[in-house]
C-alpha positions in Angstrom: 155.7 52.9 33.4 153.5 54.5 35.8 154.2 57.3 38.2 153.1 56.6 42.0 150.8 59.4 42.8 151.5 60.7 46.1 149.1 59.9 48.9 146.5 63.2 49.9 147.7 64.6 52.8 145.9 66.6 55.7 146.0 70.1 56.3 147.6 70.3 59.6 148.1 74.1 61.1 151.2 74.6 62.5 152.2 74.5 66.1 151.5 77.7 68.2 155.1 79.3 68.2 156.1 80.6 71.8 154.3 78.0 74.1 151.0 79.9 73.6 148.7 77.2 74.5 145.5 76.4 72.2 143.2 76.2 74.4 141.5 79.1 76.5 139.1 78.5 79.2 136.7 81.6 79.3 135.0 82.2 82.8 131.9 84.2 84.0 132.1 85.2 87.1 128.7 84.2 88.9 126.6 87.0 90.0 123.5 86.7 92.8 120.4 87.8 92.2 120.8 91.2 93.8 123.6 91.8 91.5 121.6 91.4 88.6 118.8 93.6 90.0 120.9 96.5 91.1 122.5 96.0 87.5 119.4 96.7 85.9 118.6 99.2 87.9 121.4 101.3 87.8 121.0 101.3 84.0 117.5 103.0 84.3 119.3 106.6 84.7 115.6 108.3 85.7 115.3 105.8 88.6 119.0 106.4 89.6 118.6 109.9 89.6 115.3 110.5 91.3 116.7 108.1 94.0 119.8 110.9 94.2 117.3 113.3 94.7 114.8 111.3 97.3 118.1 110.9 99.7 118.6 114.6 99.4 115.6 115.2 100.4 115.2 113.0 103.3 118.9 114.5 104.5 117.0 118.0 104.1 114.5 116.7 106.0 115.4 114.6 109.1 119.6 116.0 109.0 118.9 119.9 108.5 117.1 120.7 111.1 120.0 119.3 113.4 122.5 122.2 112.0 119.5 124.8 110.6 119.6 127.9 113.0 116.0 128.2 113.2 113.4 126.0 114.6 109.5 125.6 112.5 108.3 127.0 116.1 110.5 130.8 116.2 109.3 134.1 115.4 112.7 135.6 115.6 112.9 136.2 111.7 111.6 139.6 109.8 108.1 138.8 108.5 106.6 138.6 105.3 110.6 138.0 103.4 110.7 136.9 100.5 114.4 135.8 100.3 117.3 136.4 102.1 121.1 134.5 102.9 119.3 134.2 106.6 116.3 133.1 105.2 116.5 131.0 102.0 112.7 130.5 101.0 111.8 133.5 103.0 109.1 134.0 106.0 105.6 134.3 106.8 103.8 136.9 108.0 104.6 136.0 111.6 108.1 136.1 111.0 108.3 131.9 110.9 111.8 131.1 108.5 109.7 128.5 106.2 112.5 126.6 105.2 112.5 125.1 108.6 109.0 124.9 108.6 109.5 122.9 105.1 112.1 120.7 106.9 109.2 119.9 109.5 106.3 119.5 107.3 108.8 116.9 104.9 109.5 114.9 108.2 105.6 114.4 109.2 104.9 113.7 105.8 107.3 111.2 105.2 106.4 109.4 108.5 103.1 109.1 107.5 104.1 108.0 104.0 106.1 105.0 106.2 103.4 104.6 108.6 100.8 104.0 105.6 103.1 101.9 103.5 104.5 99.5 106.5 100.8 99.0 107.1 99.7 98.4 103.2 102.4 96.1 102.5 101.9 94.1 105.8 98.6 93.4 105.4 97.8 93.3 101.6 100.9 90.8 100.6 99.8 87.8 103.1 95.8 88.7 102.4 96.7 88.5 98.5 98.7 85.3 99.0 96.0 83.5 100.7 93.6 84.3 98.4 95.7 83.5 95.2 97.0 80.3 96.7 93.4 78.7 98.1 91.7 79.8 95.1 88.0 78.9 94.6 85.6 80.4 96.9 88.0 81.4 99.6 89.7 83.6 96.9 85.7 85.1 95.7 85.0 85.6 99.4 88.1 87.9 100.0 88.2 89.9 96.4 84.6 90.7 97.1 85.8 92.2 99.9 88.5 94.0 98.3 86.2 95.2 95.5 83.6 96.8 98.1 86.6 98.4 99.7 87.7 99.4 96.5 84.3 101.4 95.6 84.5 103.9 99.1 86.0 106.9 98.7 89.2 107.1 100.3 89.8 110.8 101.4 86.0 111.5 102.4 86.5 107.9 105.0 90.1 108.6 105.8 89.3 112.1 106.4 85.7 111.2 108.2 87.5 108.7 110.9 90.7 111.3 111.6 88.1 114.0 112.6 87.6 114.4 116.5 90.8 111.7 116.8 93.8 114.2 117.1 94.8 114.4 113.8 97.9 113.7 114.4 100.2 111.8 112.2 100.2 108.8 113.5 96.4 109.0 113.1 96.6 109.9 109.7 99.1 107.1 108.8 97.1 104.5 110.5 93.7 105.7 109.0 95.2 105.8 105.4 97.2 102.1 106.1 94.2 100.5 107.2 92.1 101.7 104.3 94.7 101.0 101.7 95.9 97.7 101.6 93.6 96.3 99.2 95.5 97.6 96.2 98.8 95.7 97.8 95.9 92.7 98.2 95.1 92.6 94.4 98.9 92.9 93.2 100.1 90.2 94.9 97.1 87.7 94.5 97.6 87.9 90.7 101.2 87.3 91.1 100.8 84.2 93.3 98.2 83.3 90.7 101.0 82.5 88.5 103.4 81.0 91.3 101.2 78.5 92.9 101.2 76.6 89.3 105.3 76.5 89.2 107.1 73.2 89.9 108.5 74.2 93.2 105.2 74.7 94.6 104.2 71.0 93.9 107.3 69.6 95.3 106.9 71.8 98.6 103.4 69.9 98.7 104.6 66.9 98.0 107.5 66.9 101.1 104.5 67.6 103.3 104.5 71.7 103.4 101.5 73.1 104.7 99.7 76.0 103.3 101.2 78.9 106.1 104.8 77.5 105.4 104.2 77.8 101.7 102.8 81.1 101.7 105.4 82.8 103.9 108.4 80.8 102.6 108.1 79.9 99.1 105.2 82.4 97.6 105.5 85.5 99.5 109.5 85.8 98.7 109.1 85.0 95.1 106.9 87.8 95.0 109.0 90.4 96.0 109.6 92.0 92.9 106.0 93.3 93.5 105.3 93.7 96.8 108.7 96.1 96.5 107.3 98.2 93.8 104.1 98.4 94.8 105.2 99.5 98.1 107.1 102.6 96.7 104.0 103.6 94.8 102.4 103.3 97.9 104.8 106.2 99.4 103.8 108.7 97.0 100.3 107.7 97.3 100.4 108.2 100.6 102.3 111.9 100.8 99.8 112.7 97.9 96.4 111.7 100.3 98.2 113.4 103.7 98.6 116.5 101.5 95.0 116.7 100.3 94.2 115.5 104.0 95.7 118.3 105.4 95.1 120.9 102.7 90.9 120.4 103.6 91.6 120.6 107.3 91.5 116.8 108.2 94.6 116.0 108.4 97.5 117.3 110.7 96.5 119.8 113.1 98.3 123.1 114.4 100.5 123.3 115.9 102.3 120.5 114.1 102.8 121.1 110.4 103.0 119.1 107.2 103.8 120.1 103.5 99.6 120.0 103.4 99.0 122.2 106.2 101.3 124.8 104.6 99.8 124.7 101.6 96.5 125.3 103.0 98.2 128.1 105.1 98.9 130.0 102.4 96.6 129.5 99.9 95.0 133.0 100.9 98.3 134.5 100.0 99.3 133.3 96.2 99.1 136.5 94.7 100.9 138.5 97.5 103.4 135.9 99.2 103.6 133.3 96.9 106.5 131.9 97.8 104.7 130.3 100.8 102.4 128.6 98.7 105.1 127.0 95.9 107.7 125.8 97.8 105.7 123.2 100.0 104.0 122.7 96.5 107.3 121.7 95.1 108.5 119.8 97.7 105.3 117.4 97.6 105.8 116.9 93.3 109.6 116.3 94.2 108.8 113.4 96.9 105.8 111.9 94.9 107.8 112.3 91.5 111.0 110.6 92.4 109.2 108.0 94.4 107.4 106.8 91.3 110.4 107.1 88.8 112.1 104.7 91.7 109.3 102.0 91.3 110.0 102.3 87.7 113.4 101.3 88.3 112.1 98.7 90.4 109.7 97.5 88.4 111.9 97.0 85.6 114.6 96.0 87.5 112.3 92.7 88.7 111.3 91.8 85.6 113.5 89.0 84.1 111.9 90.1 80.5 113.3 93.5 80.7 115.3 94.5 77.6 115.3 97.9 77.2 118.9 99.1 78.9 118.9 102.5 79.1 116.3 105.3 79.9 
């Protein structure tokens, strides 16, 4: 007599107890673009905190003179003080407070720095996106002329076309924006380089785009990323050349001030009133040093291959 075997069975898991249901829908809440850029940014700590610093210095700059007792112009302080509560970075010899005459020379110097920038940005990203997008000999014709801009000496023509013209800031920016767009040029040609070859540049073509409507509206704001970071270098660039500028003479002229003129001021006096030669000295490596830790924040920030998180 033989023994049915019983038929294999399935392992079925029990029921979830308690209504829990088996299924969970997990959900990621969609983020823009600029969501994921500031993310990344905010996770470069240098970038984050130099840009701390920047804002504090432009509310030194264009807010404290509004509630600073003195003006850069009065002579009503003790001369030649090195420190006092009145007097924070102390006075020259003619009894100027030189904190307010910091405050002053941040403010020119910063408008120049905008002046320069606006001017760089405005006329290298279109130049460097016609070029990258024609290609062939239109794009040879206008790197030649980037390249023979690129070999004159900046300062010595800069400083040669301010003489006899003012030298006022405005002068100054205008001078160093006109002569400096032809990094901005070569950035963003090599960037549209890369774009013009994308899919969404053919189909643009092929529903009838012309080139101006393509260059403005499809390869100019897909090369952002760039043009943003470049422009921020472009900042300290500028406060660097305004300094030198100013520190030969060239640049702005008495009675005006900037961080260059008071350098230059007091370069006579290093050994017996040094403070009026450092702190104008400090103020120019803060500006230029947290400008350029900000375009590496940028610069990482745009870059979709980024994967370091944290600096």
């Amino acid at each position: 007599m033989t023994v049915p075997q019983a038929m294999p069975t399935s392992e079925v898991a029990p029921p979830p107890s308690g209504g829990e249901k088996v299924d969970r829908e997990f959900t990621i809440k969609e983020r823009r673009q600029w969501q994921i850029i500031l993310t990344r940014f905010m996770r470069h700590r240098l970038a984050v905190g130099s840009l701390i610093v920047f804002i504090l210095l432009v509310l030194i700059a264009y807010v404290g003179p509004l509630v600073w007792k003195y003006d850069y112009t009065d002579l009503s302080s003790p001369s030649s003080v090195r420190f006092s509560p009145s007097n924070p970075m102390g006075t020259d010899s003619l009894g100027h407070d030189l904190f307010a005459q910091v405050q002053r020379g941040m403010q020119q110097s910063l408008f120049v720095a905008f002046v320069t920038t606006l001017l760089s940005t405005g006329i290298g990203a279109p130049y460097g996106a016609i070029a990258g997008y024609f290609g062939g000999r239109i794009d040879s014709i206008m790197m030649r002329i980037c390249d023979v801009l690129l070999t004159l000496p900046l300062l010595l023509v800069a400083g040669a076309l301010v003489t006899g013209r003012g030298g006022s800031v405005l002068m100054v920016g205008l001078v160093l924006g006109l002569l400096g767009w032809v990094v901005d040029a070569r950035v963003v040609r090599g960037v549209v380089l890369s774009l013009r070859e994308q899919e969404f540049i053919e189909a643009a073509k092929a529903l009838g785009a012309g080139p101006v409507r393509i260059v403005f509206r499809h390869l100019l704001p897909n090369a952002t990323g760039a043009i943003i970071v470049q422009a921020t270098l472009n900042i300290a660039a500028a406060i660097l050349a305004e300094s030198a500028l100013s520190f030969v003479g060239l640049g702005v002229q008495a009675p005006d001030t900037s961080l260059g003129v008071l350098v230059n001021a007091a370069r006579l006096a290093v050994e017996t009133r040094p403070w009026l030669f450092y702190w104008p000295g400090v103020m120019i490596i803060l500006i230029a040093l947290s400008i350029s830790f900000i375009g590496d924040g940028l610069r990482d920030a745009f870059d979709p291959r980024q994967t370091r998180q944290r600096r």
